[in-house]
Structure formats: structure tokens, C-alpha cells
N, C-alpha and C positions, 0 to 999 in steps of 0.2 A: 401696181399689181394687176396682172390679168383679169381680177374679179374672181368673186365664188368663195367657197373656205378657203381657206390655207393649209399645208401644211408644214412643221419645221421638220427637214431631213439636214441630217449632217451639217446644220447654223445655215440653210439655205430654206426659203421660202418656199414650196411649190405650188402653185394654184393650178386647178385644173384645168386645162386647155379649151375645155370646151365652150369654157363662158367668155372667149377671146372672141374679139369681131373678126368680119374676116378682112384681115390686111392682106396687104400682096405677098406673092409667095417666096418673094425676097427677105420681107420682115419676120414672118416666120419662119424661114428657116434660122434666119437668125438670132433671133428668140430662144429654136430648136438648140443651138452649137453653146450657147449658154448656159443651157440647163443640161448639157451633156459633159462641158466643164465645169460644170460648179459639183454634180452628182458622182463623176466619175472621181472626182477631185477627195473622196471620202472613202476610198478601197485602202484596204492595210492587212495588214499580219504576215505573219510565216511562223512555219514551225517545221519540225525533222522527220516527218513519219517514212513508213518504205513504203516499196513497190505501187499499190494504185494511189496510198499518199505522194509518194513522188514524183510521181507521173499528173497528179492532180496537181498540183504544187505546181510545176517545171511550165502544164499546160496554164493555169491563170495567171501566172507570173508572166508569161509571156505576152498573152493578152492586156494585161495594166500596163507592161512599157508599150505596146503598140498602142494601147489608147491614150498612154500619157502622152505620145508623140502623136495622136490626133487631136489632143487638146490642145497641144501648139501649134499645129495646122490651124485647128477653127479660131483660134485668136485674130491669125493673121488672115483667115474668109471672111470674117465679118463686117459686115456694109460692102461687100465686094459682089464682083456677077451672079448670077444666080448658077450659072455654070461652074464656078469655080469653086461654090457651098453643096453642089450636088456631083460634084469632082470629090467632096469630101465625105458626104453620104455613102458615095457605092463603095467608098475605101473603109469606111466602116464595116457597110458590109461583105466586106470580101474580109476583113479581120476577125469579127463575127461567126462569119460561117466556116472559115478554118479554123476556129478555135470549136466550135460548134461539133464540127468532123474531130478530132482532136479527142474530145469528150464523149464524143458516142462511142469511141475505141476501146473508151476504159472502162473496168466493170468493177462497180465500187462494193463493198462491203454489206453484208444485208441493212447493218444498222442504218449505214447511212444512206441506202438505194432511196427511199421516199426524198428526203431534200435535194437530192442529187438528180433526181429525174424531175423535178422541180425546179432545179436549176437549168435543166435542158432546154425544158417547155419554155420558160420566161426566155430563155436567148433564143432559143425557133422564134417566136413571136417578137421579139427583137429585131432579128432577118427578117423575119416578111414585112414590119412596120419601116424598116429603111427600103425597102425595094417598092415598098408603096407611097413611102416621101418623095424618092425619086419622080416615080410615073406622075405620082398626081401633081407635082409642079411642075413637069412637062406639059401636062395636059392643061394645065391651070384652072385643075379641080379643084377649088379650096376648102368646098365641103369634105373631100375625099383626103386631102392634103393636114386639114385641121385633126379628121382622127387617128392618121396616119401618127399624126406627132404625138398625139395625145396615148395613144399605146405604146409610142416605141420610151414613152418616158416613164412610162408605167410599167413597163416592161422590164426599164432599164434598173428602177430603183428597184424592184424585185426580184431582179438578176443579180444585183451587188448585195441585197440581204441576204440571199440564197449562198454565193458564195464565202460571204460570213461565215454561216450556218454550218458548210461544210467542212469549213474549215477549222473551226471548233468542234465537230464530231468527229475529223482526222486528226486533230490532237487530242482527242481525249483518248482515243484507239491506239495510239502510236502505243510500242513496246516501253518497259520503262527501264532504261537502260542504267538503271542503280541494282537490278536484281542479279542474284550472280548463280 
């Protein structure tokens, strides 16, 4: 384990990044593509609600098969170039950031606007922590590179509880189609 507490998300360990030495920035990212598959690897549901439920829906659902198709990417980046895992990085965030865009289009219900704008912030802060993975392992910052991972992971499991969140606030909202 990386050191520090632990903790269990989704039957996965995650230690904080920070108490990691600093390895090359090859190991890290690959460290990074792991704990990207094993966290992403814990997104589920669905349910039938309308209009900004549907549009809510149609936008995260697209997003999980894009990143379940980058979890089979980073399987096959790992131990590989550094350019080839940072080939993977900005594809995240170009996935990210149109889902991103996507989500700012929609305008969610009073109830649920606090989680939802919640959900926004943690994937903003998502994008900017992959476009600072990127730079800082060009630059072979690994001060810079180290916190870069360490948010965009922290980012990342709070972006997936957030989208949880909403998703059981847009099912509890949906119509109930037994009333006549």
C-alpha cells in the first residue's frame, strides 16, 4: 500500500497519494490508470425519469461507456511509454470536459440543483487535475504531478458519489406512473 490511512471504496483500498515517494512519472501514472479502473469500475443504476432526468440519464450513461472504454485502454497503457499513458490522460479529459459541457446545458430541478452543482465542481476539478497530470509529467514535476493525481482521485471518487446522489434524487422525483 502507498502508506497513510486507508480507505475501502467500492472493495478497493485507497491510500492517500501523498504519502507516496516520488517514483518516476511513469509509475505514477500507472498507479494513477489503476485506481481509475478499479473506482470507475463501481458506477451503476438507471432508472426512467423525463425531460432534465433524461437528458441527465442519456448524459452519464454516455460518459460510463466512454470510460468503461478507457478502462480498457489503461489496462493495455500500463507499464508502457509515458506518452502512450498521457495519450490516455488527455482522452480522459476531452471525455470529461464534454460530458462536463453536456451538464452545464442542463438545468436540474430546485431539489436536486445543490448535488448537482456539486457534481459539476468535483468533474471541473477533475479536468483541471488531468490537464495538470499531463503538464506536470512533461515537465517532470513530480511535486506538481504527485498532487495533480492526488486530486483528480479525490475528485474522481466524489464525482461518482455525487452522481449516485443524483440519481437517486431523479428517481425519487420521477412521475409515478401507477396514478391515473
Amino acid at each position: 500500500m502507498l502508506g497513510g490511512s486507508r480507505t475501502r471504496r467500492c472493495g478497493v483500498f485507497v491510500g492517500p497519494l501523498a504519502a507516496a515517494p516520488f517514483w518516476a512519472a511513469r509509475h505514477l501514472l500507472g498507479v494513477s490508470l489503476v485506481l481509475v479502473i478499479s473506482v470507475t469500475a463501481c458506477t451503476s443504476g438507471s432508472h426512467k425519469p423525463p425531460d432534465f432526468s433524461n437528458n441527465y440519464r442519456v448524459t452519464v450513461a454516455q460518459y460510463r461507456t466512454q470510460f468503461g472504454t478507457l478502462q480498457t485502454q489503461a489496462q493495455g497503457v500500463l507499464g508502457k511509454d509515458l506518452n502512450s499513458q498521457l495519450a490516455l490522460f488527455r482522452h480522459m479529459d476531452d471525455v470529461t470536459g464534454a460530458t462536463l459541457k453536456q451538464l452545464r446545458g442542463l438545468t436540474p430541478p430546485p431539489a436536486i440543483k445543490p448535488n448537482y452543482d456539486r457534481l459539476v465542481t468535483a468533474m471541473t476539478k477533475q479536468e483541471i487535475s488531468l490537464a495538470e497530470i499531463v503538464t506536470s509529467a512533461h515537465k517532470g514535476d513530480q511535486v506538481a504531478l504527485n498532487n495533480a493525481l492526488r486530486g483528480y482521485a479525490s475528485a474522481l471518487q466524489d464525482g461518482i458519489a455525487l452522481q449516485q446522489d443524483v440519481e437517486q434524487a431523479v428517481g425519487s422525483a420521477a412521475p409515478n406512473p401507477s396514478r391515473s
